[in-house]
MMTF fields as JSON, N, C-alpha, C and O atoms, coordinates in Angstrom:
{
  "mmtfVersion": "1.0.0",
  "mmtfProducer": "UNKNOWN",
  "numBonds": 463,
  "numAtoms": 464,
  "numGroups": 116,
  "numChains": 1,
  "numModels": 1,
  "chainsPerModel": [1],
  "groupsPerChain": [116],
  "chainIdList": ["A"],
  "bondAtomList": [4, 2, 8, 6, 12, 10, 16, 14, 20, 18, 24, 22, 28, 26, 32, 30, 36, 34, 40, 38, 44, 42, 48, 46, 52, 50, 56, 54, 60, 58, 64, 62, 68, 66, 72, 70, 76, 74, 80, 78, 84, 82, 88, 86, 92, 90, 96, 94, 100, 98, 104, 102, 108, 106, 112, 110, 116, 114, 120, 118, 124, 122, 128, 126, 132, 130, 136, 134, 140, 138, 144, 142, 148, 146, 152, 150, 156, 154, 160, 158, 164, 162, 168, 166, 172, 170, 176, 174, 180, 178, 184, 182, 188, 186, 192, 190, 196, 194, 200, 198, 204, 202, 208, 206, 212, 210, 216, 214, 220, 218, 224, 222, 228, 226, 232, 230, 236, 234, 240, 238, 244, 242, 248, 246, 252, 250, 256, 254, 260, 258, 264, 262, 268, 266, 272, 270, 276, 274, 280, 278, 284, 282, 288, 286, 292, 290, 296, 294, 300, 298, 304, 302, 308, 306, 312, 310, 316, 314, 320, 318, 324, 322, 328, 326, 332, 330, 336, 334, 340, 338, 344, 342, 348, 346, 352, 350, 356, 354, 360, 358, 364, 362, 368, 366, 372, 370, 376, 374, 380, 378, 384, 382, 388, 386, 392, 390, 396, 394, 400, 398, 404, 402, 408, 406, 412, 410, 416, 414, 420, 418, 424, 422, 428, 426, 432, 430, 436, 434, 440, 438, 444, 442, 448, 446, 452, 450, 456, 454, 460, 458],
  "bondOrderList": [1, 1, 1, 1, 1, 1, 1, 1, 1, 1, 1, 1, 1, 1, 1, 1, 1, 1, 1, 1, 1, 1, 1, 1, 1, 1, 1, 1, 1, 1, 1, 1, 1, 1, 1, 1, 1, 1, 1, 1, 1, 1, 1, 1, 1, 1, 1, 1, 1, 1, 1, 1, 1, 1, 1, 1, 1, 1, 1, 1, 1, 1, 1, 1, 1, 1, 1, 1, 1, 1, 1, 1, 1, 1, 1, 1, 1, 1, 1, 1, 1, 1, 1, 1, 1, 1, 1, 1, 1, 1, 1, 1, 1, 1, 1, 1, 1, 1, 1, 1, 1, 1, 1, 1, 1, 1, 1, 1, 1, 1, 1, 1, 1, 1, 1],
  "groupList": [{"groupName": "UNK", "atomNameList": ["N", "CA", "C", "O"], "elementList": ["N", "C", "C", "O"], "formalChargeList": [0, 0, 0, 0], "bondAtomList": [1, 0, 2, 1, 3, 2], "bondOrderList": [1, 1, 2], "singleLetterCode": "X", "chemCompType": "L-PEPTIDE LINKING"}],
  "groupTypeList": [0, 0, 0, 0, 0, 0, 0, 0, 0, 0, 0, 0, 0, 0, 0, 0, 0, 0, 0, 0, 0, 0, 0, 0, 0, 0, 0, 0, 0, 0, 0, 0, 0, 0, 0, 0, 0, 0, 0, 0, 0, 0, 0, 0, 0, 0, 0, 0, 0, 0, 0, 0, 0, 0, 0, 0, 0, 0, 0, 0, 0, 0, 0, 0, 0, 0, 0, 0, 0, 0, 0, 0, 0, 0, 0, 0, 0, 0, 0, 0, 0, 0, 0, 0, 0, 0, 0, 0, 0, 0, 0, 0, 0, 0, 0, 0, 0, 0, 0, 0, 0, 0, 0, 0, 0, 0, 0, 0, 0, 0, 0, 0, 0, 0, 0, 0],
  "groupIdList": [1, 2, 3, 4, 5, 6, 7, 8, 9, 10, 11, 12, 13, 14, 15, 16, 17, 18, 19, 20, 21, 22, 23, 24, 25, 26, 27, 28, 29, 30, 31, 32, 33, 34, 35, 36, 37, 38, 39, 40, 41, 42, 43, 44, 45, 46, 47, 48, 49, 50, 51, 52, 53, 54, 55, 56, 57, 58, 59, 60, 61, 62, 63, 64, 65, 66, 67, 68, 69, 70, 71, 72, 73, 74, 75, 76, 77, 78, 79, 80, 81, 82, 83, 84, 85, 86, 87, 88, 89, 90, 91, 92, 93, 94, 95, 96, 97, 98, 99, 100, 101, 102, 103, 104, 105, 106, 107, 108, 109, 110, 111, 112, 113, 114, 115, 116],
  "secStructList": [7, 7, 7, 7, 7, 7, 7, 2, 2, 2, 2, 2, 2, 2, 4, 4, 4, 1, 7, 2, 2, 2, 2, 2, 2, 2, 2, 2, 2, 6, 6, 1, 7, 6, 6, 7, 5, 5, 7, 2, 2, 2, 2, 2, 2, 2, 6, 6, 7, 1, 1, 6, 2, 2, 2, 2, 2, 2, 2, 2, 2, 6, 7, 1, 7, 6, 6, 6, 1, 7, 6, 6, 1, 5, 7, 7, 6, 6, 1, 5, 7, 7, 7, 1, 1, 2, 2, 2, 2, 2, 2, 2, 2, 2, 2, 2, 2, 6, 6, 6, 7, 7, 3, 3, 6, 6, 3, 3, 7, 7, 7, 6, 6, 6, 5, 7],
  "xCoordList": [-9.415, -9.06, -7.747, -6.906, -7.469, -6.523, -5.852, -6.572, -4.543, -3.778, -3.703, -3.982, -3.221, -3.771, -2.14, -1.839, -1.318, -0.059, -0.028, -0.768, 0.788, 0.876, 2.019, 2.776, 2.384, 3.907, 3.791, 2.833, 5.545, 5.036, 4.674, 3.888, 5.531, 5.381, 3.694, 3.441, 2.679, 1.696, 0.849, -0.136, 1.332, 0.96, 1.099, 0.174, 2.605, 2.535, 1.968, 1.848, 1.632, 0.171, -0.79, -1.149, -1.581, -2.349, -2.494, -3.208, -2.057, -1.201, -1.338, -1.545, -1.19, -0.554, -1.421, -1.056, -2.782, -3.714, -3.473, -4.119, -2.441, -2.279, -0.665, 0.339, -0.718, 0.174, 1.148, 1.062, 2.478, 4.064, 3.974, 4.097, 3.715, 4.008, 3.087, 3.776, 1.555, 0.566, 1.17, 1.067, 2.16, 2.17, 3.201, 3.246, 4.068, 5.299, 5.268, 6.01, 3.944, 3.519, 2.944, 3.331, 1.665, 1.582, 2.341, 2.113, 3.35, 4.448, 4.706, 3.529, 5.275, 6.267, 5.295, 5.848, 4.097, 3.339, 3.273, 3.286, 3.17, 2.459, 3.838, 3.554, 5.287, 6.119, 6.07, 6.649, 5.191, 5.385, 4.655, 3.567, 5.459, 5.129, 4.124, 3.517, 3.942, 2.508, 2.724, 3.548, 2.442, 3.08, 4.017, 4.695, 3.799, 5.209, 4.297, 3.672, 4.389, 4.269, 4.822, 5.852, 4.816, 5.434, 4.254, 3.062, 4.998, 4.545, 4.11, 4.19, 3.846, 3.065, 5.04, 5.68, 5.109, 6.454, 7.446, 7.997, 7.845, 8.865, 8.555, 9.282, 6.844, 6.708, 7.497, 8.207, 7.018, 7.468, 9.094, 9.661, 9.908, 11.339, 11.599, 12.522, 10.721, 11.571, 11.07, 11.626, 10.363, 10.229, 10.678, 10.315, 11.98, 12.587, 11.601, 11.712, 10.428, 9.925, 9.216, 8.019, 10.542, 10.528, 9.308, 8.696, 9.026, 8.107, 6.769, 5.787, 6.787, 5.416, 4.211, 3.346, 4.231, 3.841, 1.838, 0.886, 1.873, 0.376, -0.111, -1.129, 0.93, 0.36, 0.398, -0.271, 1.185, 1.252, -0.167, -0.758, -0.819, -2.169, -3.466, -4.524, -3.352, -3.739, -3.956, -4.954, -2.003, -2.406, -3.134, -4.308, -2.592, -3.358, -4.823, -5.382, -5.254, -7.073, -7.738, -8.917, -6.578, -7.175, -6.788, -6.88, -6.304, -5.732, -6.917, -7.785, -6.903, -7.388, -7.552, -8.55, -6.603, -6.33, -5.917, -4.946, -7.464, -6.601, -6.139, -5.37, -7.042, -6.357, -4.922, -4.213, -4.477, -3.15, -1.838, -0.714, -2.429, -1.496, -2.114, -3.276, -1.613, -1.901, -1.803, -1.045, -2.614, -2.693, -3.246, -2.673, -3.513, -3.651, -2.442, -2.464, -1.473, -0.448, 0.62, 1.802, 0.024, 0.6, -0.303, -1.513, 0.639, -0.031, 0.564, 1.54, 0.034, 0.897, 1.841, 1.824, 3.042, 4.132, 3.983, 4.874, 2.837, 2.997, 1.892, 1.011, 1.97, 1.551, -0.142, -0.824, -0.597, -2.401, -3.026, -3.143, -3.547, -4.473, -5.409, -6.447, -5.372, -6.575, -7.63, -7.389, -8.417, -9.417, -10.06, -9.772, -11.092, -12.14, -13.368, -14.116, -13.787, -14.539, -14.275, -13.085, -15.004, -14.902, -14.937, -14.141, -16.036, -15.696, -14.204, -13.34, -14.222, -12.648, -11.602, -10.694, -11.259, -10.347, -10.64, -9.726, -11.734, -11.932, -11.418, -10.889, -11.806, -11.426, -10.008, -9.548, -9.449, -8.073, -7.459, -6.689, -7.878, -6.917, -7.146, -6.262, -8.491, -8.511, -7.352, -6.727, -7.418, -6.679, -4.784, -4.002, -4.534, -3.509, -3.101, -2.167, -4.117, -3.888, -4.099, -3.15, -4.931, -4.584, -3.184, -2.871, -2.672, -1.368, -0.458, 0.713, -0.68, -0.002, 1.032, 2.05, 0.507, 1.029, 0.444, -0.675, 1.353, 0.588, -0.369, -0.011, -1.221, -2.219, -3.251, -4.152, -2.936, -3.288, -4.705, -4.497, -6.216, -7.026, -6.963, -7.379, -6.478, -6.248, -4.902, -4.444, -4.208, -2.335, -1.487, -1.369, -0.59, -0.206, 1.239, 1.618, 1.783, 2.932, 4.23, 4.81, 4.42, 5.837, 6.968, 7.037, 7.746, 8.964, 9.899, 9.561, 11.216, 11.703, 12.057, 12.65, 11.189, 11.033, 9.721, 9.621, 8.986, 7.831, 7.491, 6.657, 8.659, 8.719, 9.59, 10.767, 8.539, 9.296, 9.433, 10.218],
  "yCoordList": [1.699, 0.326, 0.022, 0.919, -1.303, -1.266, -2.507, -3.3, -2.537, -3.581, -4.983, -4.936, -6.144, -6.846, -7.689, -7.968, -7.909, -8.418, -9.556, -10.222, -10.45, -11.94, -12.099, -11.151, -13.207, -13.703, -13.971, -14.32, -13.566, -13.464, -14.922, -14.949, -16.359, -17.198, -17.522, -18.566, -17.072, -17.332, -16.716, -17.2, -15.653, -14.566, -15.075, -14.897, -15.909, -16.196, -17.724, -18.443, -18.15, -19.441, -18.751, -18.845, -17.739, -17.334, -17.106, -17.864, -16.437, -15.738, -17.029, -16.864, -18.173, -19.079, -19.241, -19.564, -18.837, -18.77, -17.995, -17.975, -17.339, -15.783, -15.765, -16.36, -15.086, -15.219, -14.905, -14.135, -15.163, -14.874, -13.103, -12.267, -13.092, -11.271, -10.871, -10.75, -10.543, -10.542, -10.53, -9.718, -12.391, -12.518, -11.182, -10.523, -10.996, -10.1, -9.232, -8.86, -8.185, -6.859, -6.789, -5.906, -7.763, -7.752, -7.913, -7.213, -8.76, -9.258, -7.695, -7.338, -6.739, -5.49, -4.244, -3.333, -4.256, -3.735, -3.438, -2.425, -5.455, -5.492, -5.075, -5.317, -4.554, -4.208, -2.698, -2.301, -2.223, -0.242, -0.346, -0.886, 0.281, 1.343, 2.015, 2.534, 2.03, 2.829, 4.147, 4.347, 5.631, 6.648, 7.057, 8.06, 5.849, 5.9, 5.492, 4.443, 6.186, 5.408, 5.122, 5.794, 4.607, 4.219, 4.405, 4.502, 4.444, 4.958, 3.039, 1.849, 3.53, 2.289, 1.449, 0.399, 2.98, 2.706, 2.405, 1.328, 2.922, 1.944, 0.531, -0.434, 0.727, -0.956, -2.13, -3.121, -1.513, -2.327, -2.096, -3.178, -1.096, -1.539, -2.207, -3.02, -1.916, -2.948, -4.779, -5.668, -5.092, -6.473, -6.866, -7.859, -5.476, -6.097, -5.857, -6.656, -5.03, -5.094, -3.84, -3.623, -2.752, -1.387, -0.795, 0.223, -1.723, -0.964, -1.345, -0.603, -1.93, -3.113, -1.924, -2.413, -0.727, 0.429, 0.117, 0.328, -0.318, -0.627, -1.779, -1.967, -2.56, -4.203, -3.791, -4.224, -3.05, -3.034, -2.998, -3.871, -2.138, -0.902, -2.227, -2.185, -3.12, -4.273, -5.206, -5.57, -5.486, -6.324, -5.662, -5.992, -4.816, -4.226, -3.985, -4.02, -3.742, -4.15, -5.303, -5.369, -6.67, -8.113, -8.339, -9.448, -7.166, -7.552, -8.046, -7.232, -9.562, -10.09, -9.5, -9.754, -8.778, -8.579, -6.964, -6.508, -6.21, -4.93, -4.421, -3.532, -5.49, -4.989, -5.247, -4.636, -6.25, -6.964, -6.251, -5.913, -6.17, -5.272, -4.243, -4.352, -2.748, -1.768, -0.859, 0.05, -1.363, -0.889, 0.459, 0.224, 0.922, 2.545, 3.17, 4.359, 2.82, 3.575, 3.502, 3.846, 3.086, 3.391, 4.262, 4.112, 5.357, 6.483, 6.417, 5.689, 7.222, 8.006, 8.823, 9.831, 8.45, 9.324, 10.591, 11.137, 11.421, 12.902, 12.648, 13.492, 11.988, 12.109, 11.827, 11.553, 11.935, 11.452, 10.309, 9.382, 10.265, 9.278, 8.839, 9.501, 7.675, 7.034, 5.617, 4.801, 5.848, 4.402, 4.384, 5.25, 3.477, 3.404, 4.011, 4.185, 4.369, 5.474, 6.732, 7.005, 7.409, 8.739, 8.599, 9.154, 7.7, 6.692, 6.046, 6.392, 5.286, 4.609, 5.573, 5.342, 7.105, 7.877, 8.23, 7.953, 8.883, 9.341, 8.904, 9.513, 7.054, 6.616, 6.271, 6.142, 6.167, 6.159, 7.344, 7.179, 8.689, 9.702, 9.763, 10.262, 9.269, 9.738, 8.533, 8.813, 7.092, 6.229, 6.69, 6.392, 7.487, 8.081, 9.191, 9.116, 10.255, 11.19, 10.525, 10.613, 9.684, 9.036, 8.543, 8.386, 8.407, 7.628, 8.6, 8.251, 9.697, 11.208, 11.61, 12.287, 10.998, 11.24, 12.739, 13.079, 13.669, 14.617, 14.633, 13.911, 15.083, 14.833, 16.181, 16.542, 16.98, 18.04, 17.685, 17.216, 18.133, 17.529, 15.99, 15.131, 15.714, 13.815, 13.836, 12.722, 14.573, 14.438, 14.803, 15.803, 13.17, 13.255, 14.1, 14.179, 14.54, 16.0, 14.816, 14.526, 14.334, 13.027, 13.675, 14.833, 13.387, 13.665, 12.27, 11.144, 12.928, 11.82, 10.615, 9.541, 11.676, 11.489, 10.519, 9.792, 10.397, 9.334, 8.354, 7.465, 8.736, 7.48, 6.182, 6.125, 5.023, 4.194, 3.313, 2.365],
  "zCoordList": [11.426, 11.155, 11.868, 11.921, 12.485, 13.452, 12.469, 11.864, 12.421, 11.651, 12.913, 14.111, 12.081, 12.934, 12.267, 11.106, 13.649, 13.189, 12.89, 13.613, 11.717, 11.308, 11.191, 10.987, 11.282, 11.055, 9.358, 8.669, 8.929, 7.5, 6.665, 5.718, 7.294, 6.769, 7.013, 6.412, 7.573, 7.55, 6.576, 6.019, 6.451, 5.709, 4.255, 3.463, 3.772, 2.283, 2.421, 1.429, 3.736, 2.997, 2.638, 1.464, 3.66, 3.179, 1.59, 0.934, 1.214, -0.338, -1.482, -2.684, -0.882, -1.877, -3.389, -4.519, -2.783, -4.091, -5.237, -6.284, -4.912, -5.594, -6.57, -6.176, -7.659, -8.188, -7.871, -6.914, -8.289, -7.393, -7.301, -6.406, -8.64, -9.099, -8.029, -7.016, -7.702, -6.543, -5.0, -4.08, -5.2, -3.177, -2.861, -1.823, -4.193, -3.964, -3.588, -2.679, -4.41, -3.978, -2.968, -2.204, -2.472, -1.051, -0.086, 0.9, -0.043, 1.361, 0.83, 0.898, 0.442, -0.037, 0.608, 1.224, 0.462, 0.791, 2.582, 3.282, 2.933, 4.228, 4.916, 6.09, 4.935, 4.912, 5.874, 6.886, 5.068, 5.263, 6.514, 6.716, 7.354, 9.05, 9.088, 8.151, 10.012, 10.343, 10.21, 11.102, 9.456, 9.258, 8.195, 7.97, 7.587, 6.444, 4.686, 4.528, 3.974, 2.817, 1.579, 1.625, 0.577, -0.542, -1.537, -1.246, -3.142, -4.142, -5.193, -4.89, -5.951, -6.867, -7.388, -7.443, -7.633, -8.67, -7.489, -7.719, -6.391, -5.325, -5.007, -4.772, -5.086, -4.487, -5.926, -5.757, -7.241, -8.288, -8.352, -8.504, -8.286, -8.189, -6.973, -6.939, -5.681, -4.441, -4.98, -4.335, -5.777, -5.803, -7.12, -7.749, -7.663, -9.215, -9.981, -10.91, -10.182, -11.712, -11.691, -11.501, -12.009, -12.018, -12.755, -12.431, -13.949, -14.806, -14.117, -14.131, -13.827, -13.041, -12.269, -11.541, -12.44, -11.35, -11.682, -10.931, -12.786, -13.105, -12.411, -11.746, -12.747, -12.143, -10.43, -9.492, -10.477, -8.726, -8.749, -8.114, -9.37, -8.412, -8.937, -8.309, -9.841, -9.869, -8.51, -7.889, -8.303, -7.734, -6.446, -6.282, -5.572, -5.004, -4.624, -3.528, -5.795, -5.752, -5.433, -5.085, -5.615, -5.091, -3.685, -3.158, -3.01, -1.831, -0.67, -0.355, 0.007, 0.627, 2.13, 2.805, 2.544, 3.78, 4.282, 4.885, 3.576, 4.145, 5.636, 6.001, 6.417, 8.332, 8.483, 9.282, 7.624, 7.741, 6.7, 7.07, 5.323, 4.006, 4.01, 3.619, 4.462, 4.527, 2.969, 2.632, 2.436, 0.699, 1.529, 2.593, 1.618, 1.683, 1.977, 1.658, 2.434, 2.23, 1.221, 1.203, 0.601, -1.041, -1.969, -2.137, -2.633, -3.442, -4.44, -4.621, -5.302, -6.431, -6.438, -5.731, -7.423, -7.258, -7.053, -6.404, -7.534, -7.298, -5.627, -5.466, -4.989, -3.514, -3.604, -2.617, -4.811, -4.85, -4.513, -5.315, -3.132, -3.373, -3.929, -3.91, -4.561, -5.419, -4.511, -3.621, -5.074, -4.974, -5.988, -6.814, -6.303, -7.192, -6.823, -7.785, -5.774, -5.345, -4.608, -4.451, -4.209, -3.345, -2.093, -1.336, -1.662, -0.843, -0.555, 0.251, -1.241, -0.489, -0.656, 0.142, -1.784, -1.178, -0.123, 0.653, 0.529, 1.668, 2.858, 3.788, 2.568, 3.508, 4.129, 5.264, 2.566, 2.536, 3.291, 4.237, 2.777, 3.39, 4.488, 5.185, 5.209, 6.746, 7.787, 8.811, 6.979, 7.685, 7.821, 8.724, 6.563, 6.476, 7.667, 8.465, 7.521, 8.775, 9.542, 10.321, 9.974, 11.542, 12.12, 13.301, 11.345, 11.417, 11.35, 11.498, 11.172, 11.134, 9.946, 10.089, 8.648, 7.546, 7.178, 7.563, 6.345, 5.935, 4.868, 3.938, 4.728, 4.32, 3.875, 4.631, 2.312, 2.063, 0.707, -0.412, 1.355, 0.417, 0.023, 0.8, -1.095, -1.344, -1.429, -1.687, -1.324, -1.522, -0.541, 0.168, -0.718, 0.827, 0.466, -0.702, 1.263, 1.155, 1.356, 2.402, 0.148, 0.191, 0.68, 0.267, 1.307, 1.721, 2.214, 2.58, 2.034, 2.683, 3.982, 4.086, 4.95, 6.201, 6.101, 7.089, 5.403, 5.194, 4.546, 4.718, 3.305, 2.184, 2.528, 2.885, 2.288, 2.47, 1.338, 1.385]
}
């Protein structure tokens, strides 16, 4: 899957359907580098709502635009990738190693050199 660049003010029309808490985690999301990822719980303290680590993985699931908000590179604090199928981890971890994240079974090897 190849990301597909937007300017961000286009990006939060797009969004506008979507709740503030929602556009937040996505703009925060569509954020992270190619190679780099972030946890449920960084995305909810970088947009102020530290506890929010559930709603993140919420809002996340309504995300409109995965070529554009790279929700796969967000995991779980202990480095696990999740989806709702076996399928979409799969697919998740392979889009991860492509991008040359480490990537052991479904858990990506967090360090500080990758977290963003």
């Amino acid at each position: 899957m190849r990301r597909v660049d937007v300017r961000k003010e286009d990006l939060v029309k797009y969004l506008s359907h979507m709740t503030e808490f929602e556009r937040a985690v996505l703009l925060a999301v569509s954020e992270i580098p190619r190679g780099k990822v972030s946890t449920y719980k960084r995305i909810a303290e970088k947009i102020g709502r530290p506890r929010a680590f559930r709603a993140v993985g919420n809002a996340l699931h309504k995300n409109p635009l995965p070529l554009i908000i790279p929700c796969h590179r967000v995991v779980r604090s202990d480095g696990h990738i999740v989806g709702e199928t076996t399928t979409e981890v799969e697919e998740r971890r392979r889009l991860l190693m492509e991008e040359g994240v480490p990537v052991v079974n479904h858990r990506v090897r967090l360090s500080e050199e990758i977290l963003y």
